[in-house]
C-alpha positions in Angstrom: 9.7 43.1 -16.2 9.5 40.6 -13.8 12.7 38.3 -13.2 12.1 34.9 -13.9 11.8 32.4 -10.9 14.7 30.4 -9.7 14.7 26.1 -9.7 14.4 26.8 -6.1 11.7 29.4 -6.1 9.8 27.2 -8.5 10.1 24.5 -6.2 8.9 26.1 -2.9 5.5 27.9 -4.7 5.1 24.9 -6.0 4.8 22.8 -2.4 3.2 25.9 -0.9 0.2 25.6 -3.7 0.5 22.1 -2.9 -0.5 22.1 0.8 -2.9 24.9 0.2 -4.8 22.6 -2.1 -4.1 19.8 0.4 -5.6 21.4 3.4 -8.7 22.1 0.8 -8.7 18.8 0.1 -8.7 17.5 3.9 -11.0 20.1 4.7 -13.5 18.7 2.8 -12.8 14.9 3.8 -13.4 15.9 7.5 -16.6 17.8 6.0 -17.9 14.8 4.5 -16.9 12.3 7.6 -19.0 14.3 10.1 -21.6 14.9 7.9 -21.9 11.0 8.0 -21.8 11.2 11.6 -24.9 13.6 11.6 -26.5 11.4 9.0 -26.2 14.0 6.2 -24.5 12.2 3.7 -25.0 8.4 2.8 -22.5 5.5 3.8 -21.6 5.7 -0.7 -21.2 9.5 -0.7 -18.8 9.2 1.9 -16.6 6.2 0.6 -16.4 8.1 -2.8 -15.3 11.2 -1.3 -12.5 9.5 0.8 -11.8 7.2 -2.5 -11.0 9.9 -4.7 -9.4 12.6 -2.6 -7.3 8.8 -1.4 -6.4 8.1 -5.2 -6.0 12.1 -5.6 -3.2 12.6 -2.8 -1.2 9.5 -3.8 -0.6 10.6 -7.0 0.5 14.0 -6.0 2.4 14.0 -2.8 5.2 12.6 -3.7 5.5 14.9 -7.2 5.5 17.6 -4.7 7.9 16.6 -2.4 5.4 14.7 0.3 6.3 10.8 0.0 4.6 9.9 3.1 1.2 11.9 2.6 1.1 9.2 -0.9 2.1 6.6 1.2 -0.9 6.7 3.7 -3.4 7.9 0.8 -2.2 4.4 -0.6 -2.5 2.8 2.8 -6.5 4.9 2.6 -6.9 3.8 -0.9 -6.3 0.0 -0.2 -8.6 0.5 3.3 -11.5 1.8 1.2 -11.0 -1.0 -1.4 -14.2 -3.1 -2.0 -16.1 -1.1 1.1 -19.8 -0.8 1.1 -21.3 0.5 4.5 -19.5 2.6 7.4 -19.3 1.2 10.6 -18.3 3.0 13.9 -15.0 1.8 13.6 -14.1 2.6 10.3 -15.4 5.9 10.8 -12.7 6.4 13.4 -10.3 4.7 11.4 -10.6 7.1 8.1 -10.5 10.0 10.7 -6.8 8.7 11.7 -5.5 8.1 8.0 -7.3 12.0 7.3 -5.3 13.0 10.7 -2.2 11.2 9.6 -2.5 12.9 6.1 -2.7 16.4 7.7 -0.4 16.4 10.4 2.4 15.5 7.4 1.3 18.2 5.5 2.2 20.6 7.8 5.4 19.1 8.7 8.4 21.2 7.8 10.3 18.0 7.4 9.1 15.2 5.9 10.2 11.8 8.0 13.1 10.0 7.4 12.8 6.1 6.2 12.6 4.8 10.0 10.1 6.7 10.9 7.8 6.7 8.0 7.9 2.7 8.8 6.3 3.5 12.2 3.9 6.0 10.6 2.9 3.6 8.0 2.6 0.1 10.2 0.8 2.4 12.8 -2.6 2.8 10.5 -5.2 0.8 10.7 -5.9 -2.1 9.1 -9.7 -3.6 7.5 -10.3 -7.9 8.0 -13.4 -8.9 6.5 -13.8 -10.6 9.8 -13.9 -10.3 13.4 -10.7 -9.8 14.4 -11.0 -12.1 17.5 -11.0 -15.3 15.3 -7.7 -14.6 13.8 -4.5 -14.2 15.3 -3.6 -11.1 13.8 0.8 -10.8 12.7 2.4 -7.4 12.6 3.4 -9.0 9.2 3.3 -6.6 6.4 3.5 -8.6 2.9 3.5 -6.8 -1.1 1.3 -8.3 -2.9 1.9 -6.9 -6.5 -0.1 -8.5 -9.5 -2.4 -6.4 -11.8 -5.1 -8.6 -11.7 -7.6 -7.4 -9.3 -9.3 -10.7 -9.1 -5.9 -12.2 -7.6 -5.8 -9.5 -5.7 -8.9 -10.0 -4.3 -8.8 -13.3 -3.4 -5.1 -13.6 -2.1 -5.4 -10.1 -0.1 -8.3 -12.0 1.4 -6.4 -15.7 2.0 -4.0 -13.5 3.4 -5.8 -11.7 5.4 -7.5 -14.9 6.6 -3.7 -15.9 8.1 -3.7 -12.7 10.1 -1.2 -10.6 7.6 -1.1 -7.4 6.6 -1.3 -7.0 2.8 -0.6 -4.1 0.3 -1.6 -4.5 -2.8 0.1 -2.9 -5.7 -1.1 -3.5 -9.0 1.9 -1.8 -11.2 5.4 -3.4 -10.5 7.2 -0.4 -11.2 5.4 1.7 -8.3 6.1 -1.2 -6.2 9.8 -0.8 -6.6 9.1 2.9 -5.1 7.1 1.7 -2.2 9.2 -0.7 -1.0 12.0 1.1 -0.8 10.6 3.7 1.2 8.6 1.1 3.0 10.2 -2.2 3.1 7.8 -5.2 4.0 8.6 -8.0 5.2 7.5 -10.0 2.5 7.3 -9.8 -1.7 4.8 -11.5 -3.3 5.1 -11.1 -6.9 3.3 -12.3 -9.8 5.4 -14.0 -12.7 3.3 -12.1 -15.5 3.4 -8.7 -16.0 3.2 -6.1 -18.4 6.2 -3.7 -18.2 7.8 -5.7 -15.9 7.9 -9.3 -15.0 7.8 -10.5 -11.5 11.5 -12.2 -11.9 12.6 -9.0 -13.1 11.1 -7.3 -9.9 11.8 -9.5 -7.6 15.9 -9.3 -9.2 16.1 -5.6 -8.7 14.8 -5.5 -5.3 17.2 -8.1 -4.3 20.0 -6.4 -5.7 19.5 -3.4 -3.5 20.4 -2.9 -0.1 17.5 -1.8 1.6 15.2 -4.9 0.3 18.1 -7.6 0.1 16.9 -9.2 3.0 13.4 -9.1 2.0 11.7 -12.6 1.7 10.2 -13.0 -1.5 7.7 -15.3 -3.5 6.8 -15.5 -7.3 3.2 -16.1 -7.5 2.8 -18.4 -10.8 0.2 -21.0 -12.3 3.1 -23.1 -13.7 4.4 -26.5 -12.6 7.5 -26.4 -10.5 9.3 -28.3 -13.8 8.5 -25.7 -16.0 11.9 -24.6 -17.5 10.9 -20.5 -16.7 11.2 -21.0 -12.8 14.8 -22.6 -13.0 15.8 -19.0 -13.2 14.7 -17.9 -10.2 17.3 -16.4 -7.8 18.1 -18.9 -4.9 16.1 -18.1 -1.8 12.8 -16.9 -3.6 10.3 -19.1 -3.2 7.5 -20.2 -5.7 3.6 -20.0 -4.7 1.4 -21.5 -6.6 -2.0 -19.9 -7.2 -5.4 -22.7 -6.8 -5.4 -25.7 -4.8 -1.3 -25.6 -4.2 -1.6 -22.0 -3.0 -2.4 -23.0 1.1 0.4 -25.9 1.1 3.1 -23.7 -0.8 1.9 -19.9 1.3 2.5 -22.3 4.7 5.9 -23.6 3.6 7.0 -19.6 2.7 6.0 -18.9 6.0 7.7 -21.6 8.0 11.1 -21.1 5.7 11.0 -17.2 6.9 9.6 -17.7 10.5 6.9 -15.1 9.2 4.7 -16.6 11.2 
């Protein structure tokens, strides 16, 4: 009778069946990228391929002990979002998250938080426009609302100002993220389910590694509605439609983001 495994045991066949499906996985992402190249596969085929092997590592690195690798498949994921055709560039630019993905799958170690930072603020970045118009910030900022239509059109006001958005659509994963990697802004919607944005924002305040981090409740109320006077001092209030240029421009001149 075979003994039965130990926590430890468990743990390591666990990663190794991990990377073995993760090197599958890669495989065929690089498969599908140069047969795009060759003109084999269509500009779609492609995106969904990279889309769902993107949404596929982020859930399971970090159950298995690879942070990071969900980290960048987040970074992939959020690249990909809304993306219709392939240009040169982006080809390139889904072979260096694919790269990025590998190369920390084979790491013995994963990286420490510093280094994960460079790792993650390294990858590239899609603007809907030519870069060249826009004086582009290494300015990292959360966005996190579950609205995708907010999303949408902040992540692309945003963008528009030459920042560098995440967006995370469930504030409890958010808490996760940026603690690993801390931006250099929060924006936060008030309204969420699970957890509201005050609530968010109060937690990441009250630890250490995103105390310092400037952040913003995103709200459709009137700056005399009674809910905002219980918003911690320093965190600002954006609201969204026509304030949302005036208010997003005062944030950044209070934090020197810009």
């Amino acid at each position: 009778m075979a003994s039965p495994l130990s926590t430890d045991d468990l743990e390591d066949r666990l990663r190794m069946e991990f990377v073995d499906d993760a090197r599958d996985r890669l495989e065929l992402m690089n498969a599908t990228l140069a047969d795009r190249v060759k003109g084999q596969r269509t500009d779609v085929e492609t995106i969904g391929v990279l889309r769902l092997e993107a949404h596929n590592f982020k859930g399971m690195g970090t159950s298995f002990g690879y942070p990071t690798v969900s980290l960048v498949a987040h970074r992939l994921e959020d690249y990909l979002s809304g993306l219709k055709r392939l240009d040169e560039k982006q080809l390139v630019d889904a072979q260096i998250f694919i790269d990025r993905i590998s190369e920390l799958v084979d790491r013995a170690e994963q990286p420490l938080l510093a280094e994960t930072n460079r790792i993650i603020r390294a990858l590239p970045v899609r603007y809907e426009f030519q870069v060249t118009d826009v004086d582009v910030r290494n300015v990292e900022i959360m966005l996190v609302t579950p609205s995708k239509v907010v999303a949408k059109k902040l992540g692309t006001e945003l963008a528009a100002c030459g920042f560098r958005t995440m967006t995370v659509t469930d504030p409890i994963e958010s808490i996760s993220l940026a603690v690993r990697v801390p931006p250099d802004m929060v924006i936060a919607s008030m309204v969420m389910d699970g957890l509201s944005g005050l609530d968010l924002i109060r937690g990441l305040r009250a630890m250490s590694v995103t105390h310092h981090v400037p952040m913003a409740l995103l709200t459709s109320l009137n700056l005399d509605h009674p809910s905002l006077k219980e918003i911690p001092h320093g965190v600002s209030v954006i609201r969204v439609g026509e304030h949302f240029g005036d208010d997003f421009a005062a944030v950044v001149a209070k934090h020197n983001l810009g």
